[in-house]
C-alpha positions as CSV (number, residue, x, y, z in Angstrom):
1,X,-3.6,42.2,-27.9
2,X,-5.4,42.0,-24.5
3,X,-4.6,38.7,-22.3
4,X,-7.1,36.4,-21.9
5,X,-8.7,35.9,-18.7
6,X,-7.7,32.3,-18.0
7,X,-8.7,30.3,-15.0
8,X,-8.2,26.6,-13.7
9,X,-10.5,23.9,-13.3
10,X,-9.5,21.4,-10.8
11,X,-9.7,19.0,-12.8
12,X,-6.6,20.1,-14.4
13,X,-4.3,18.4,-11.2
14,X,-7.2,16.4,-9.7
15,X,-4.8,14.9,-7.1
16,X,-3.2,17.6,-5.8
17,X,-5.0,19.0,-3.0
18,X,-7.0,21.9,-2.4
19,X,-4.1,24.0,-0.6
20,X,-1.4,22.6,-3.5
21,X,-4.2,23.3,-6.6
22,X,-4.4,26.7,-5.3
23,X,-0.8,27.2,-5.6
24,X,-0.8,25.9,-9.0
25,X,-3.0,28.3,-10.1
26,X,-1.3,31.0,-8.4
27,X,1.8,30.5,-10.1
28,X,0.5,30.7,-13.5
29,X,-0.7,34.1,-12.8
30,X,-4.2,32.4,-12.8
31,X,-6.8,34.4,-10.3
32,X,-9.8,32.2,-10.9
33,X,-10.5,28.7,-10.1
34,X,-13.2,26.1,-9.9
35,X,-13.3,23.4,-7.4
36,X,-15.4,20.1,-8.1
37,X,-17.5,17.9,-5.5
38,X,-16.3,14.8,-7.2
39,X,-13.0,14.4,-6.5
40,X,-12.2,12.0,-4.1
41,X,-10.1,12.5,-0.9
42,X,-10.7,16.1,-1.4
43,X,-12.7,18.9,-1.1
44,X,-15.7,19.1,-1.3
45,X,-15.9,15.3,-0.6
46,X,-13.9,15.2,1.9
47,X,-16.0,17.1,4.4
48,X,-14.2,20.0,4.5
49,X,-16.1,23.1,5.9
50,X,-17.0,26.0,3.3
51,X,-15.7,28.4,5.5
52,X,-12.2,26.4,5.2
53,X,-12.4,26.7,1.5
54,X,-12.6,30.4,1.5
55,X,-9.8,30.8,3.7
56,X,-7.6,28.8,1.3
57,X,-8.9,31.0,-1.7
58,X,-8.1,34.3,-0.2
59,X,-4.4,33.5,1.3
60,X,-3.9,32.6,-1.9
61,X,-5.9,35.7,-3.5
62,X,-8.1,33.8,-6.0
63,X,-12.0,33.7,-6.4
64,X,-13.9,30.5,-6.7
65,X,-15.7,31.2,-10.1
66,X,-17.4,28.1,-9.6
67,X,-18.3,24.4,-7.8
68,X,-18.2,21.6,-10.3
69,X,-21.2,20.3,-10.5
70,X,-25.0,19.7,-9.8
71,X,-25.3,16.0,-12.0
72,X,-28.4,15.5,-13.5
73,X,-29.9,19.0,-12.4
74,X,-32.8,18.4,-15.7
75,X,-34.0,14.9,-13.7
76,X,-35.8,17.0,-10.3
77,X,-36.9,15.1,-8.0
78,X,-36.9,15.6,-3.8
79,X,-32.9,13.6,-3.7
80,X,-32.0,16.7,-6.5
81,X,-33.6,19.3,-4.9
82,X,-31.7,18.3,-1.6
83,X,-28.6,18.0,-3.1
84,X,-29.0,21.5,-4.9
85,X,-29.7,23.2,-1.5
86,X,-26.5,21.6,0.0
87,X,-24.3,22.9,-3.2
88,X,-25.7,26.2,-3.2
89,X,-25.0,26.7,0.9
90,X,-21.8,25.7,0.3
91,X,-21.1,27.6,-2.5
92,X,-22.0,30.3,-1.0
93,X,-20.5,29.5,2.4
94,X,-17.3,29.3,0.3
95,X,-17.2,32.5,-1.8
96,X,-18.1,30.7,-4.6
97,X,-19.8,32.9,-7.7
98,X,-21.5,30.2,-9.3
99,X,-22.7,26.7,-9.8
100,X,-22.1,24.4,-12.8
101,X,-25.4,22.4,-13.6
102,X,-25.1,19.5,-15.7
103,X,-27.8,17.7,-17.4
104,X,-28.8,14.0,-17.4
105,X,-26.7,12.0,-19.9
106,X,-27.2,8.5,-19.8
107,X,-30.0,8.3,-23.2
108,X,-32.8,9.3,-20.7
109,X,-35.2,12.6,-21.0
110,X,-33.9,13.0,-24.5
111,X,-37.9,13.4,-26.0
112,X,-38.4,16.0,-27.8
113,X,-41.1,17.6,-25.1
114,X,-39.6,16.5,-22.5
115,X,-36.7,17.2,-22.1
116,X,-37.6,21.0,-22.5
117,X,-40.2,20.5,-20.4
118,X,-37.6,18.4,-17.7
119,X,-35.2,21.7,-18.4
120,X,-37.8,24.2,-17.3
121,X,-39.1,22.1,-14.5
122,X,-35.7,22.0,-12.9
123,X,-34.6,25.9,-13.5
124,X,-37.9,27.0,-11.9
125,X,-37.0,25.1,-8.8
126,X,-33.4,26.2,-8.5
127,X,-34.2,30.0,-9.5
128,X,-35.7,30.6,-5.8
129,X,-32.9,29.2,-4.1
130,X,-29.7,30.4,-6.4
131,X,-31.5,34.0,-5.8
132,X,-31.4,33.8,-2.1
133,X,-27.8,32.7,-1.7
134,X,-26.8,35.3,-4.6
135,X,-25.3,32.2,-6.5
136,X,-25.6,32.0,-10.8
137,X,-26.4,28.9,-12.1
138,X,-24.0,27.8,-15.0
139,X,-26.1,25.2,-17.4
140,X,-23.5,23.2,-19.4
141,X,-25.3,21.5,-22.6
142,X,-23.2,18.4,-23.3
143,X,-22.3,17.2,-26.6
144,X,-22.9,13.2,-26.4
145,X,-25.1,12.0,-28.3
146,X,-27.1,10.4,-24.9
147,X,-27.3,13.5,-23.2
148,X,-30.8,15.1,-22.2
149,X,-29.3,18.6,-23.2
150,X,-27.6,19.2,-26.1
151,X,-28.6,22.3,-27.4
152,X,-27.0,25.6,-26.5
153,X,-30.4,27.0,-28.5
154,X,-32.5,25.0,-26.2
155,X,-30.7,25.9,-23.2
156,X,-30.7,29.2,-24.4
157,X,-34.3,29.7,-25.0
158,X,-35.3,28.5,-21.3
159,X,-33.1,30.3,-19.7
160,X,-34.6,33.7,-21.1
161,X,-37.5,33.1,-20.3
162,X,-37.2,31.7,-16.6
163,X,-34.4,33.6,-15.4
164,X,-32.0,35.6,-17.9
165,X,-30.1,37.1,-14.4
166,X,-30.0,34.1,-12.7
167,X,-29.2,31.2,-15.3
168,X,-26.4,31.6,-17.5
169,X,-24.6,29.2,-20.1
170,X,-21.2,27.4,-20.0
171,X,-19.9,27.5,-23.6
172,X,-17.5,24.1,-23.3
173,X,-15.4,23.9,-26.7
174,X,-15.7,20.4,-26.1
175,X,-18.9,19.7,-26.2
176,X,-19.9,22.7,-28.3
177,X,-17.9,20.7,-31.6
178,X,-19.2,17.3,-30.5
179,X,-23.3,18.7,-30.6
180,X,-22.5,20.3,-34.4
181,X,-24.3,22.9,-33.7
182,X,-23.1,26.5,-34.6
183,X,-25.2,28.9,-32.3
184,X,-22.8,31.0,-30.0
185,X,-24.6,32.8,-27.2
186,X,-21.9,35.1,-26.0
187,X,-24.7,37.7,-24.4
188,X,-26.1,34.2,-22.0
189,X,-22.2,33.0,-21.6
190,X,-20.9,33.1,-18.0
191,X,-17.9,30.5,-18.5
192,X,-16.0,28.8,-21.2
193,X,-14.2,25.6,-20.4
194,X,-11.5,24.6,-23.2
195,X,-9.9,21.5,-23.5
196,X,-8.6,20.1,-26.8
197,X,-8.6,16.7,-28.7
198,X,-5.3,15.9,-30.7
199,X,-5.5,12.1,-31.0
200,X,-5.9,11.8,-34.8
201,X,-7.4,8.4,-34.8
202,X,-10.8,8.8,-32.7
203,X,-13.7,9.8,-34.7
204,X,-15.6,13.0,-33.4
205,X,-18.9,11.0,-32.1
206,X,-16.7,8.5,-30.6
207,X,-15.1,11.4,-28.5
208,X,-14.9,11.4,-24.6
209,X,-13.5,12.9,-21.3
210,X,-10.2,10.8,-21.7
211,X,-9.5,12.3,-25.3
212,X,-9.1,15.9,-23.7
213,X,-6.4,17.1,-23.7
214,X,-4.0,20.8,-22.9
215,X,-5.2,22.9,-26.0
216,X,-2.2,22.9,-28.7
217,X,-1.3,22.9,-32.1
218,X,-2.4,19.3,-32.9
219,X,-6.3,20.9,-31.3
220,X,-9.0,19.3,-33.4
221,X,-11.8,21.4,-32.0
222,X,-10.7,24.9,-33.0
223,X,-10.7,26.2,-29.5
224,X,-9.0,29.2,-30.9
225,X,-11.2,29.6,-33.5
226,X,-14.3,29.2,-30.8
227,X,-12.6,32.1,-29.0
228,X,-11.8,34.7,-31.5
229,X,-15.7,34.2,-32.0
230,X,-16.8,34.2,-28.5
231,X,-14.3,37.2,-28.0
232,X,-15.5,39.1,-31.4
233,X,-19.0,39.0,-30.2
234,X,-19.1,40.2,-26.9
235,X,-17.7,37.4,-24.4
236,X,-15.6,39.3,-21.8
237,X,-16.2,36.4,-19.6
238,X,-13.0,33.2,-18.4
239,X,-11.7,30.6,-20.0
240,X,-11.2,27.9,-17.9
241,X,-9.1,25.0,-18.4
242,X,-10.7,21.4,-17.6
243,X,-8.6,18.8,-19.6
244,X,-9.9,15.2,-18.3
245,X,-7.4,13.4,-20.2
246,X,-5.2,10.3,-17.4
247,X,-2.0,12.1,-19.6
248,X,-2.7,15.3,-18.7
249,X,-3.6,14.2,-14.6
250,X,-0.4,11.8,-14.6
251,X,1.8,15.0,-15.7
252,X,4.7,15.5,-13.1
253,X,4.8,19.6,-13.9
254,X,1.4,20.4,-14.9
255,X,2.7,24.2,-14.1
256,X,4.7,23.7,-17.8
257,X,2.3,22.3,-19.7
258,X,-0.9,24.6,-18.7
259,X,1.6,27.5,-19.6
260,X,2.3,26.3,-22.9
261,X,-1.4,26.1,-23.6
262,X,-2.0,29.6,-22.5
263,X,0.9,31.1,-24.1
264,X,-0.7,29.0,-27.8
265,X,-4.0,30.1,-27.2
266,X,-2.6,33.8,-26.5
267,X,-1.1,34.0,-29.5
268,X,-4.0,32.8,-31.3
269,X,-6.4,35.6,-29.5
């Protein structure tokens, strides 16, 4: 059985900071992180220099798979394009690989027409500046029922056809069982995040952030059953932990309980 290629979100221990997050992750064994511009009192809000970030990264031997996020990338507009060309200098000033995009979700853009049309808009103005810095763009469909993009299919389909080698897809287990829909795109995947729901009492549309959870036994959203199938056809790609659950941030060891999920969803490979 070959070990899966985990990595850690920060969101996992969004108040440690950057120097003690990295540590986390080094302990577990974990080479891969992502780091988030919305975390307050750290970086990338903070103000800390990119150039500081990468340091951090390589005394600790990790890569920065990715900075969390570009909100609202499918809205482009001269405030998105500026914030796009700040993410993407600092990502890669700070050895990043990638940036997350993530789509309007607040019941806007969701006609049908416009919102692909919104989607296209916005990847042909980021493909020009992702290529020159060398940095992928992640789009992350979202699974609410408000969200501009839900559709792995749709995401899919514009991403072939603006920029297959610039643009890939973030398959979120998450979202992927909130949207119903069953399209895997292992080929366009460059990142899984995995979180899981156990609380028995929440119906699936009235799911959110706080629901998610460490991945265990109690998982309603077959993360392991998400990744036998991303595995079986052709993922080789990480799966990166991003539980947003107060539960799992308030946790005192959150070294103990992010090993017990990957040694569950190990033996579930």
């Amino acid at each position: 059985m070959t070990a899966l290629p985990f990595a850690l979100n920060h969101m996992t221990a969004p108040n440690l900071p950057l120097d003690a997050f990295f540590e986390l992750a080094k302990s577990l064994g974990i080479s891969a992180v992502e780091i988030r511009n919305d975390l307050a009192g750290n970086a990338i809000l903070d103000g800390t220099k990119p150039e500081a970030v990468k340091t951090l990264a390589e005394k600790h031997g990790l890569k920065i798979i990715s900075i969390n996020a570009l909100q609202r990338f499918n809205e482009w507009n001269a405030a998105r394009d500026a914030e796009a060309r700040d993410l993407i200098a600092y990502a890669r000033d700070c050895g990043a690989q990638a940036l997350v995009l993530v789509p309007v979700n607040d019941g806007s853009g969701q006609a049908d027409g416009e919102r692909q049309a919104n989607l296209r808009t916005a990847l042909e103005a980021l493909k020009p500046l992702l290529d020159e810095a060398g940095i992928i763009g992640l789009v992350e469909p979202l699974g609410f029922k408000i969200c501009s993009l839900r559709s792995k299919s749709e995401a899919a389909e514009a991403v072939r056809e603006i920029g297959g080698s610039t643009f890939r897809l973030v398959h979120d287990t998450f979202h992927h069982h909130l949207a119903g829909e069953d399209a895997f795109f292992p080929e366009l995947t460059g990142l899984v995040h995995i979180s899981g729901v156990a609380d028995d009492a929440v119906a699936v549309a009235d799911m959110r952030d706080p629901h998610r959870v460490l991945v265990d036994a109690a998982d309603r959203l077959d993360n392991a059953g998400q990744i036998r199938r991303l595995r079986a056809e052709g993922y080789e790609g990480t799966f990166s932990f991003e539980p947003f659950a107060p539960s799992v941030h308030g946790l005192s060891d959150p070294a103990e309980a992010v090993r017990e999920s990957m040694t569950y969803l190990q033996a579930q490979a």
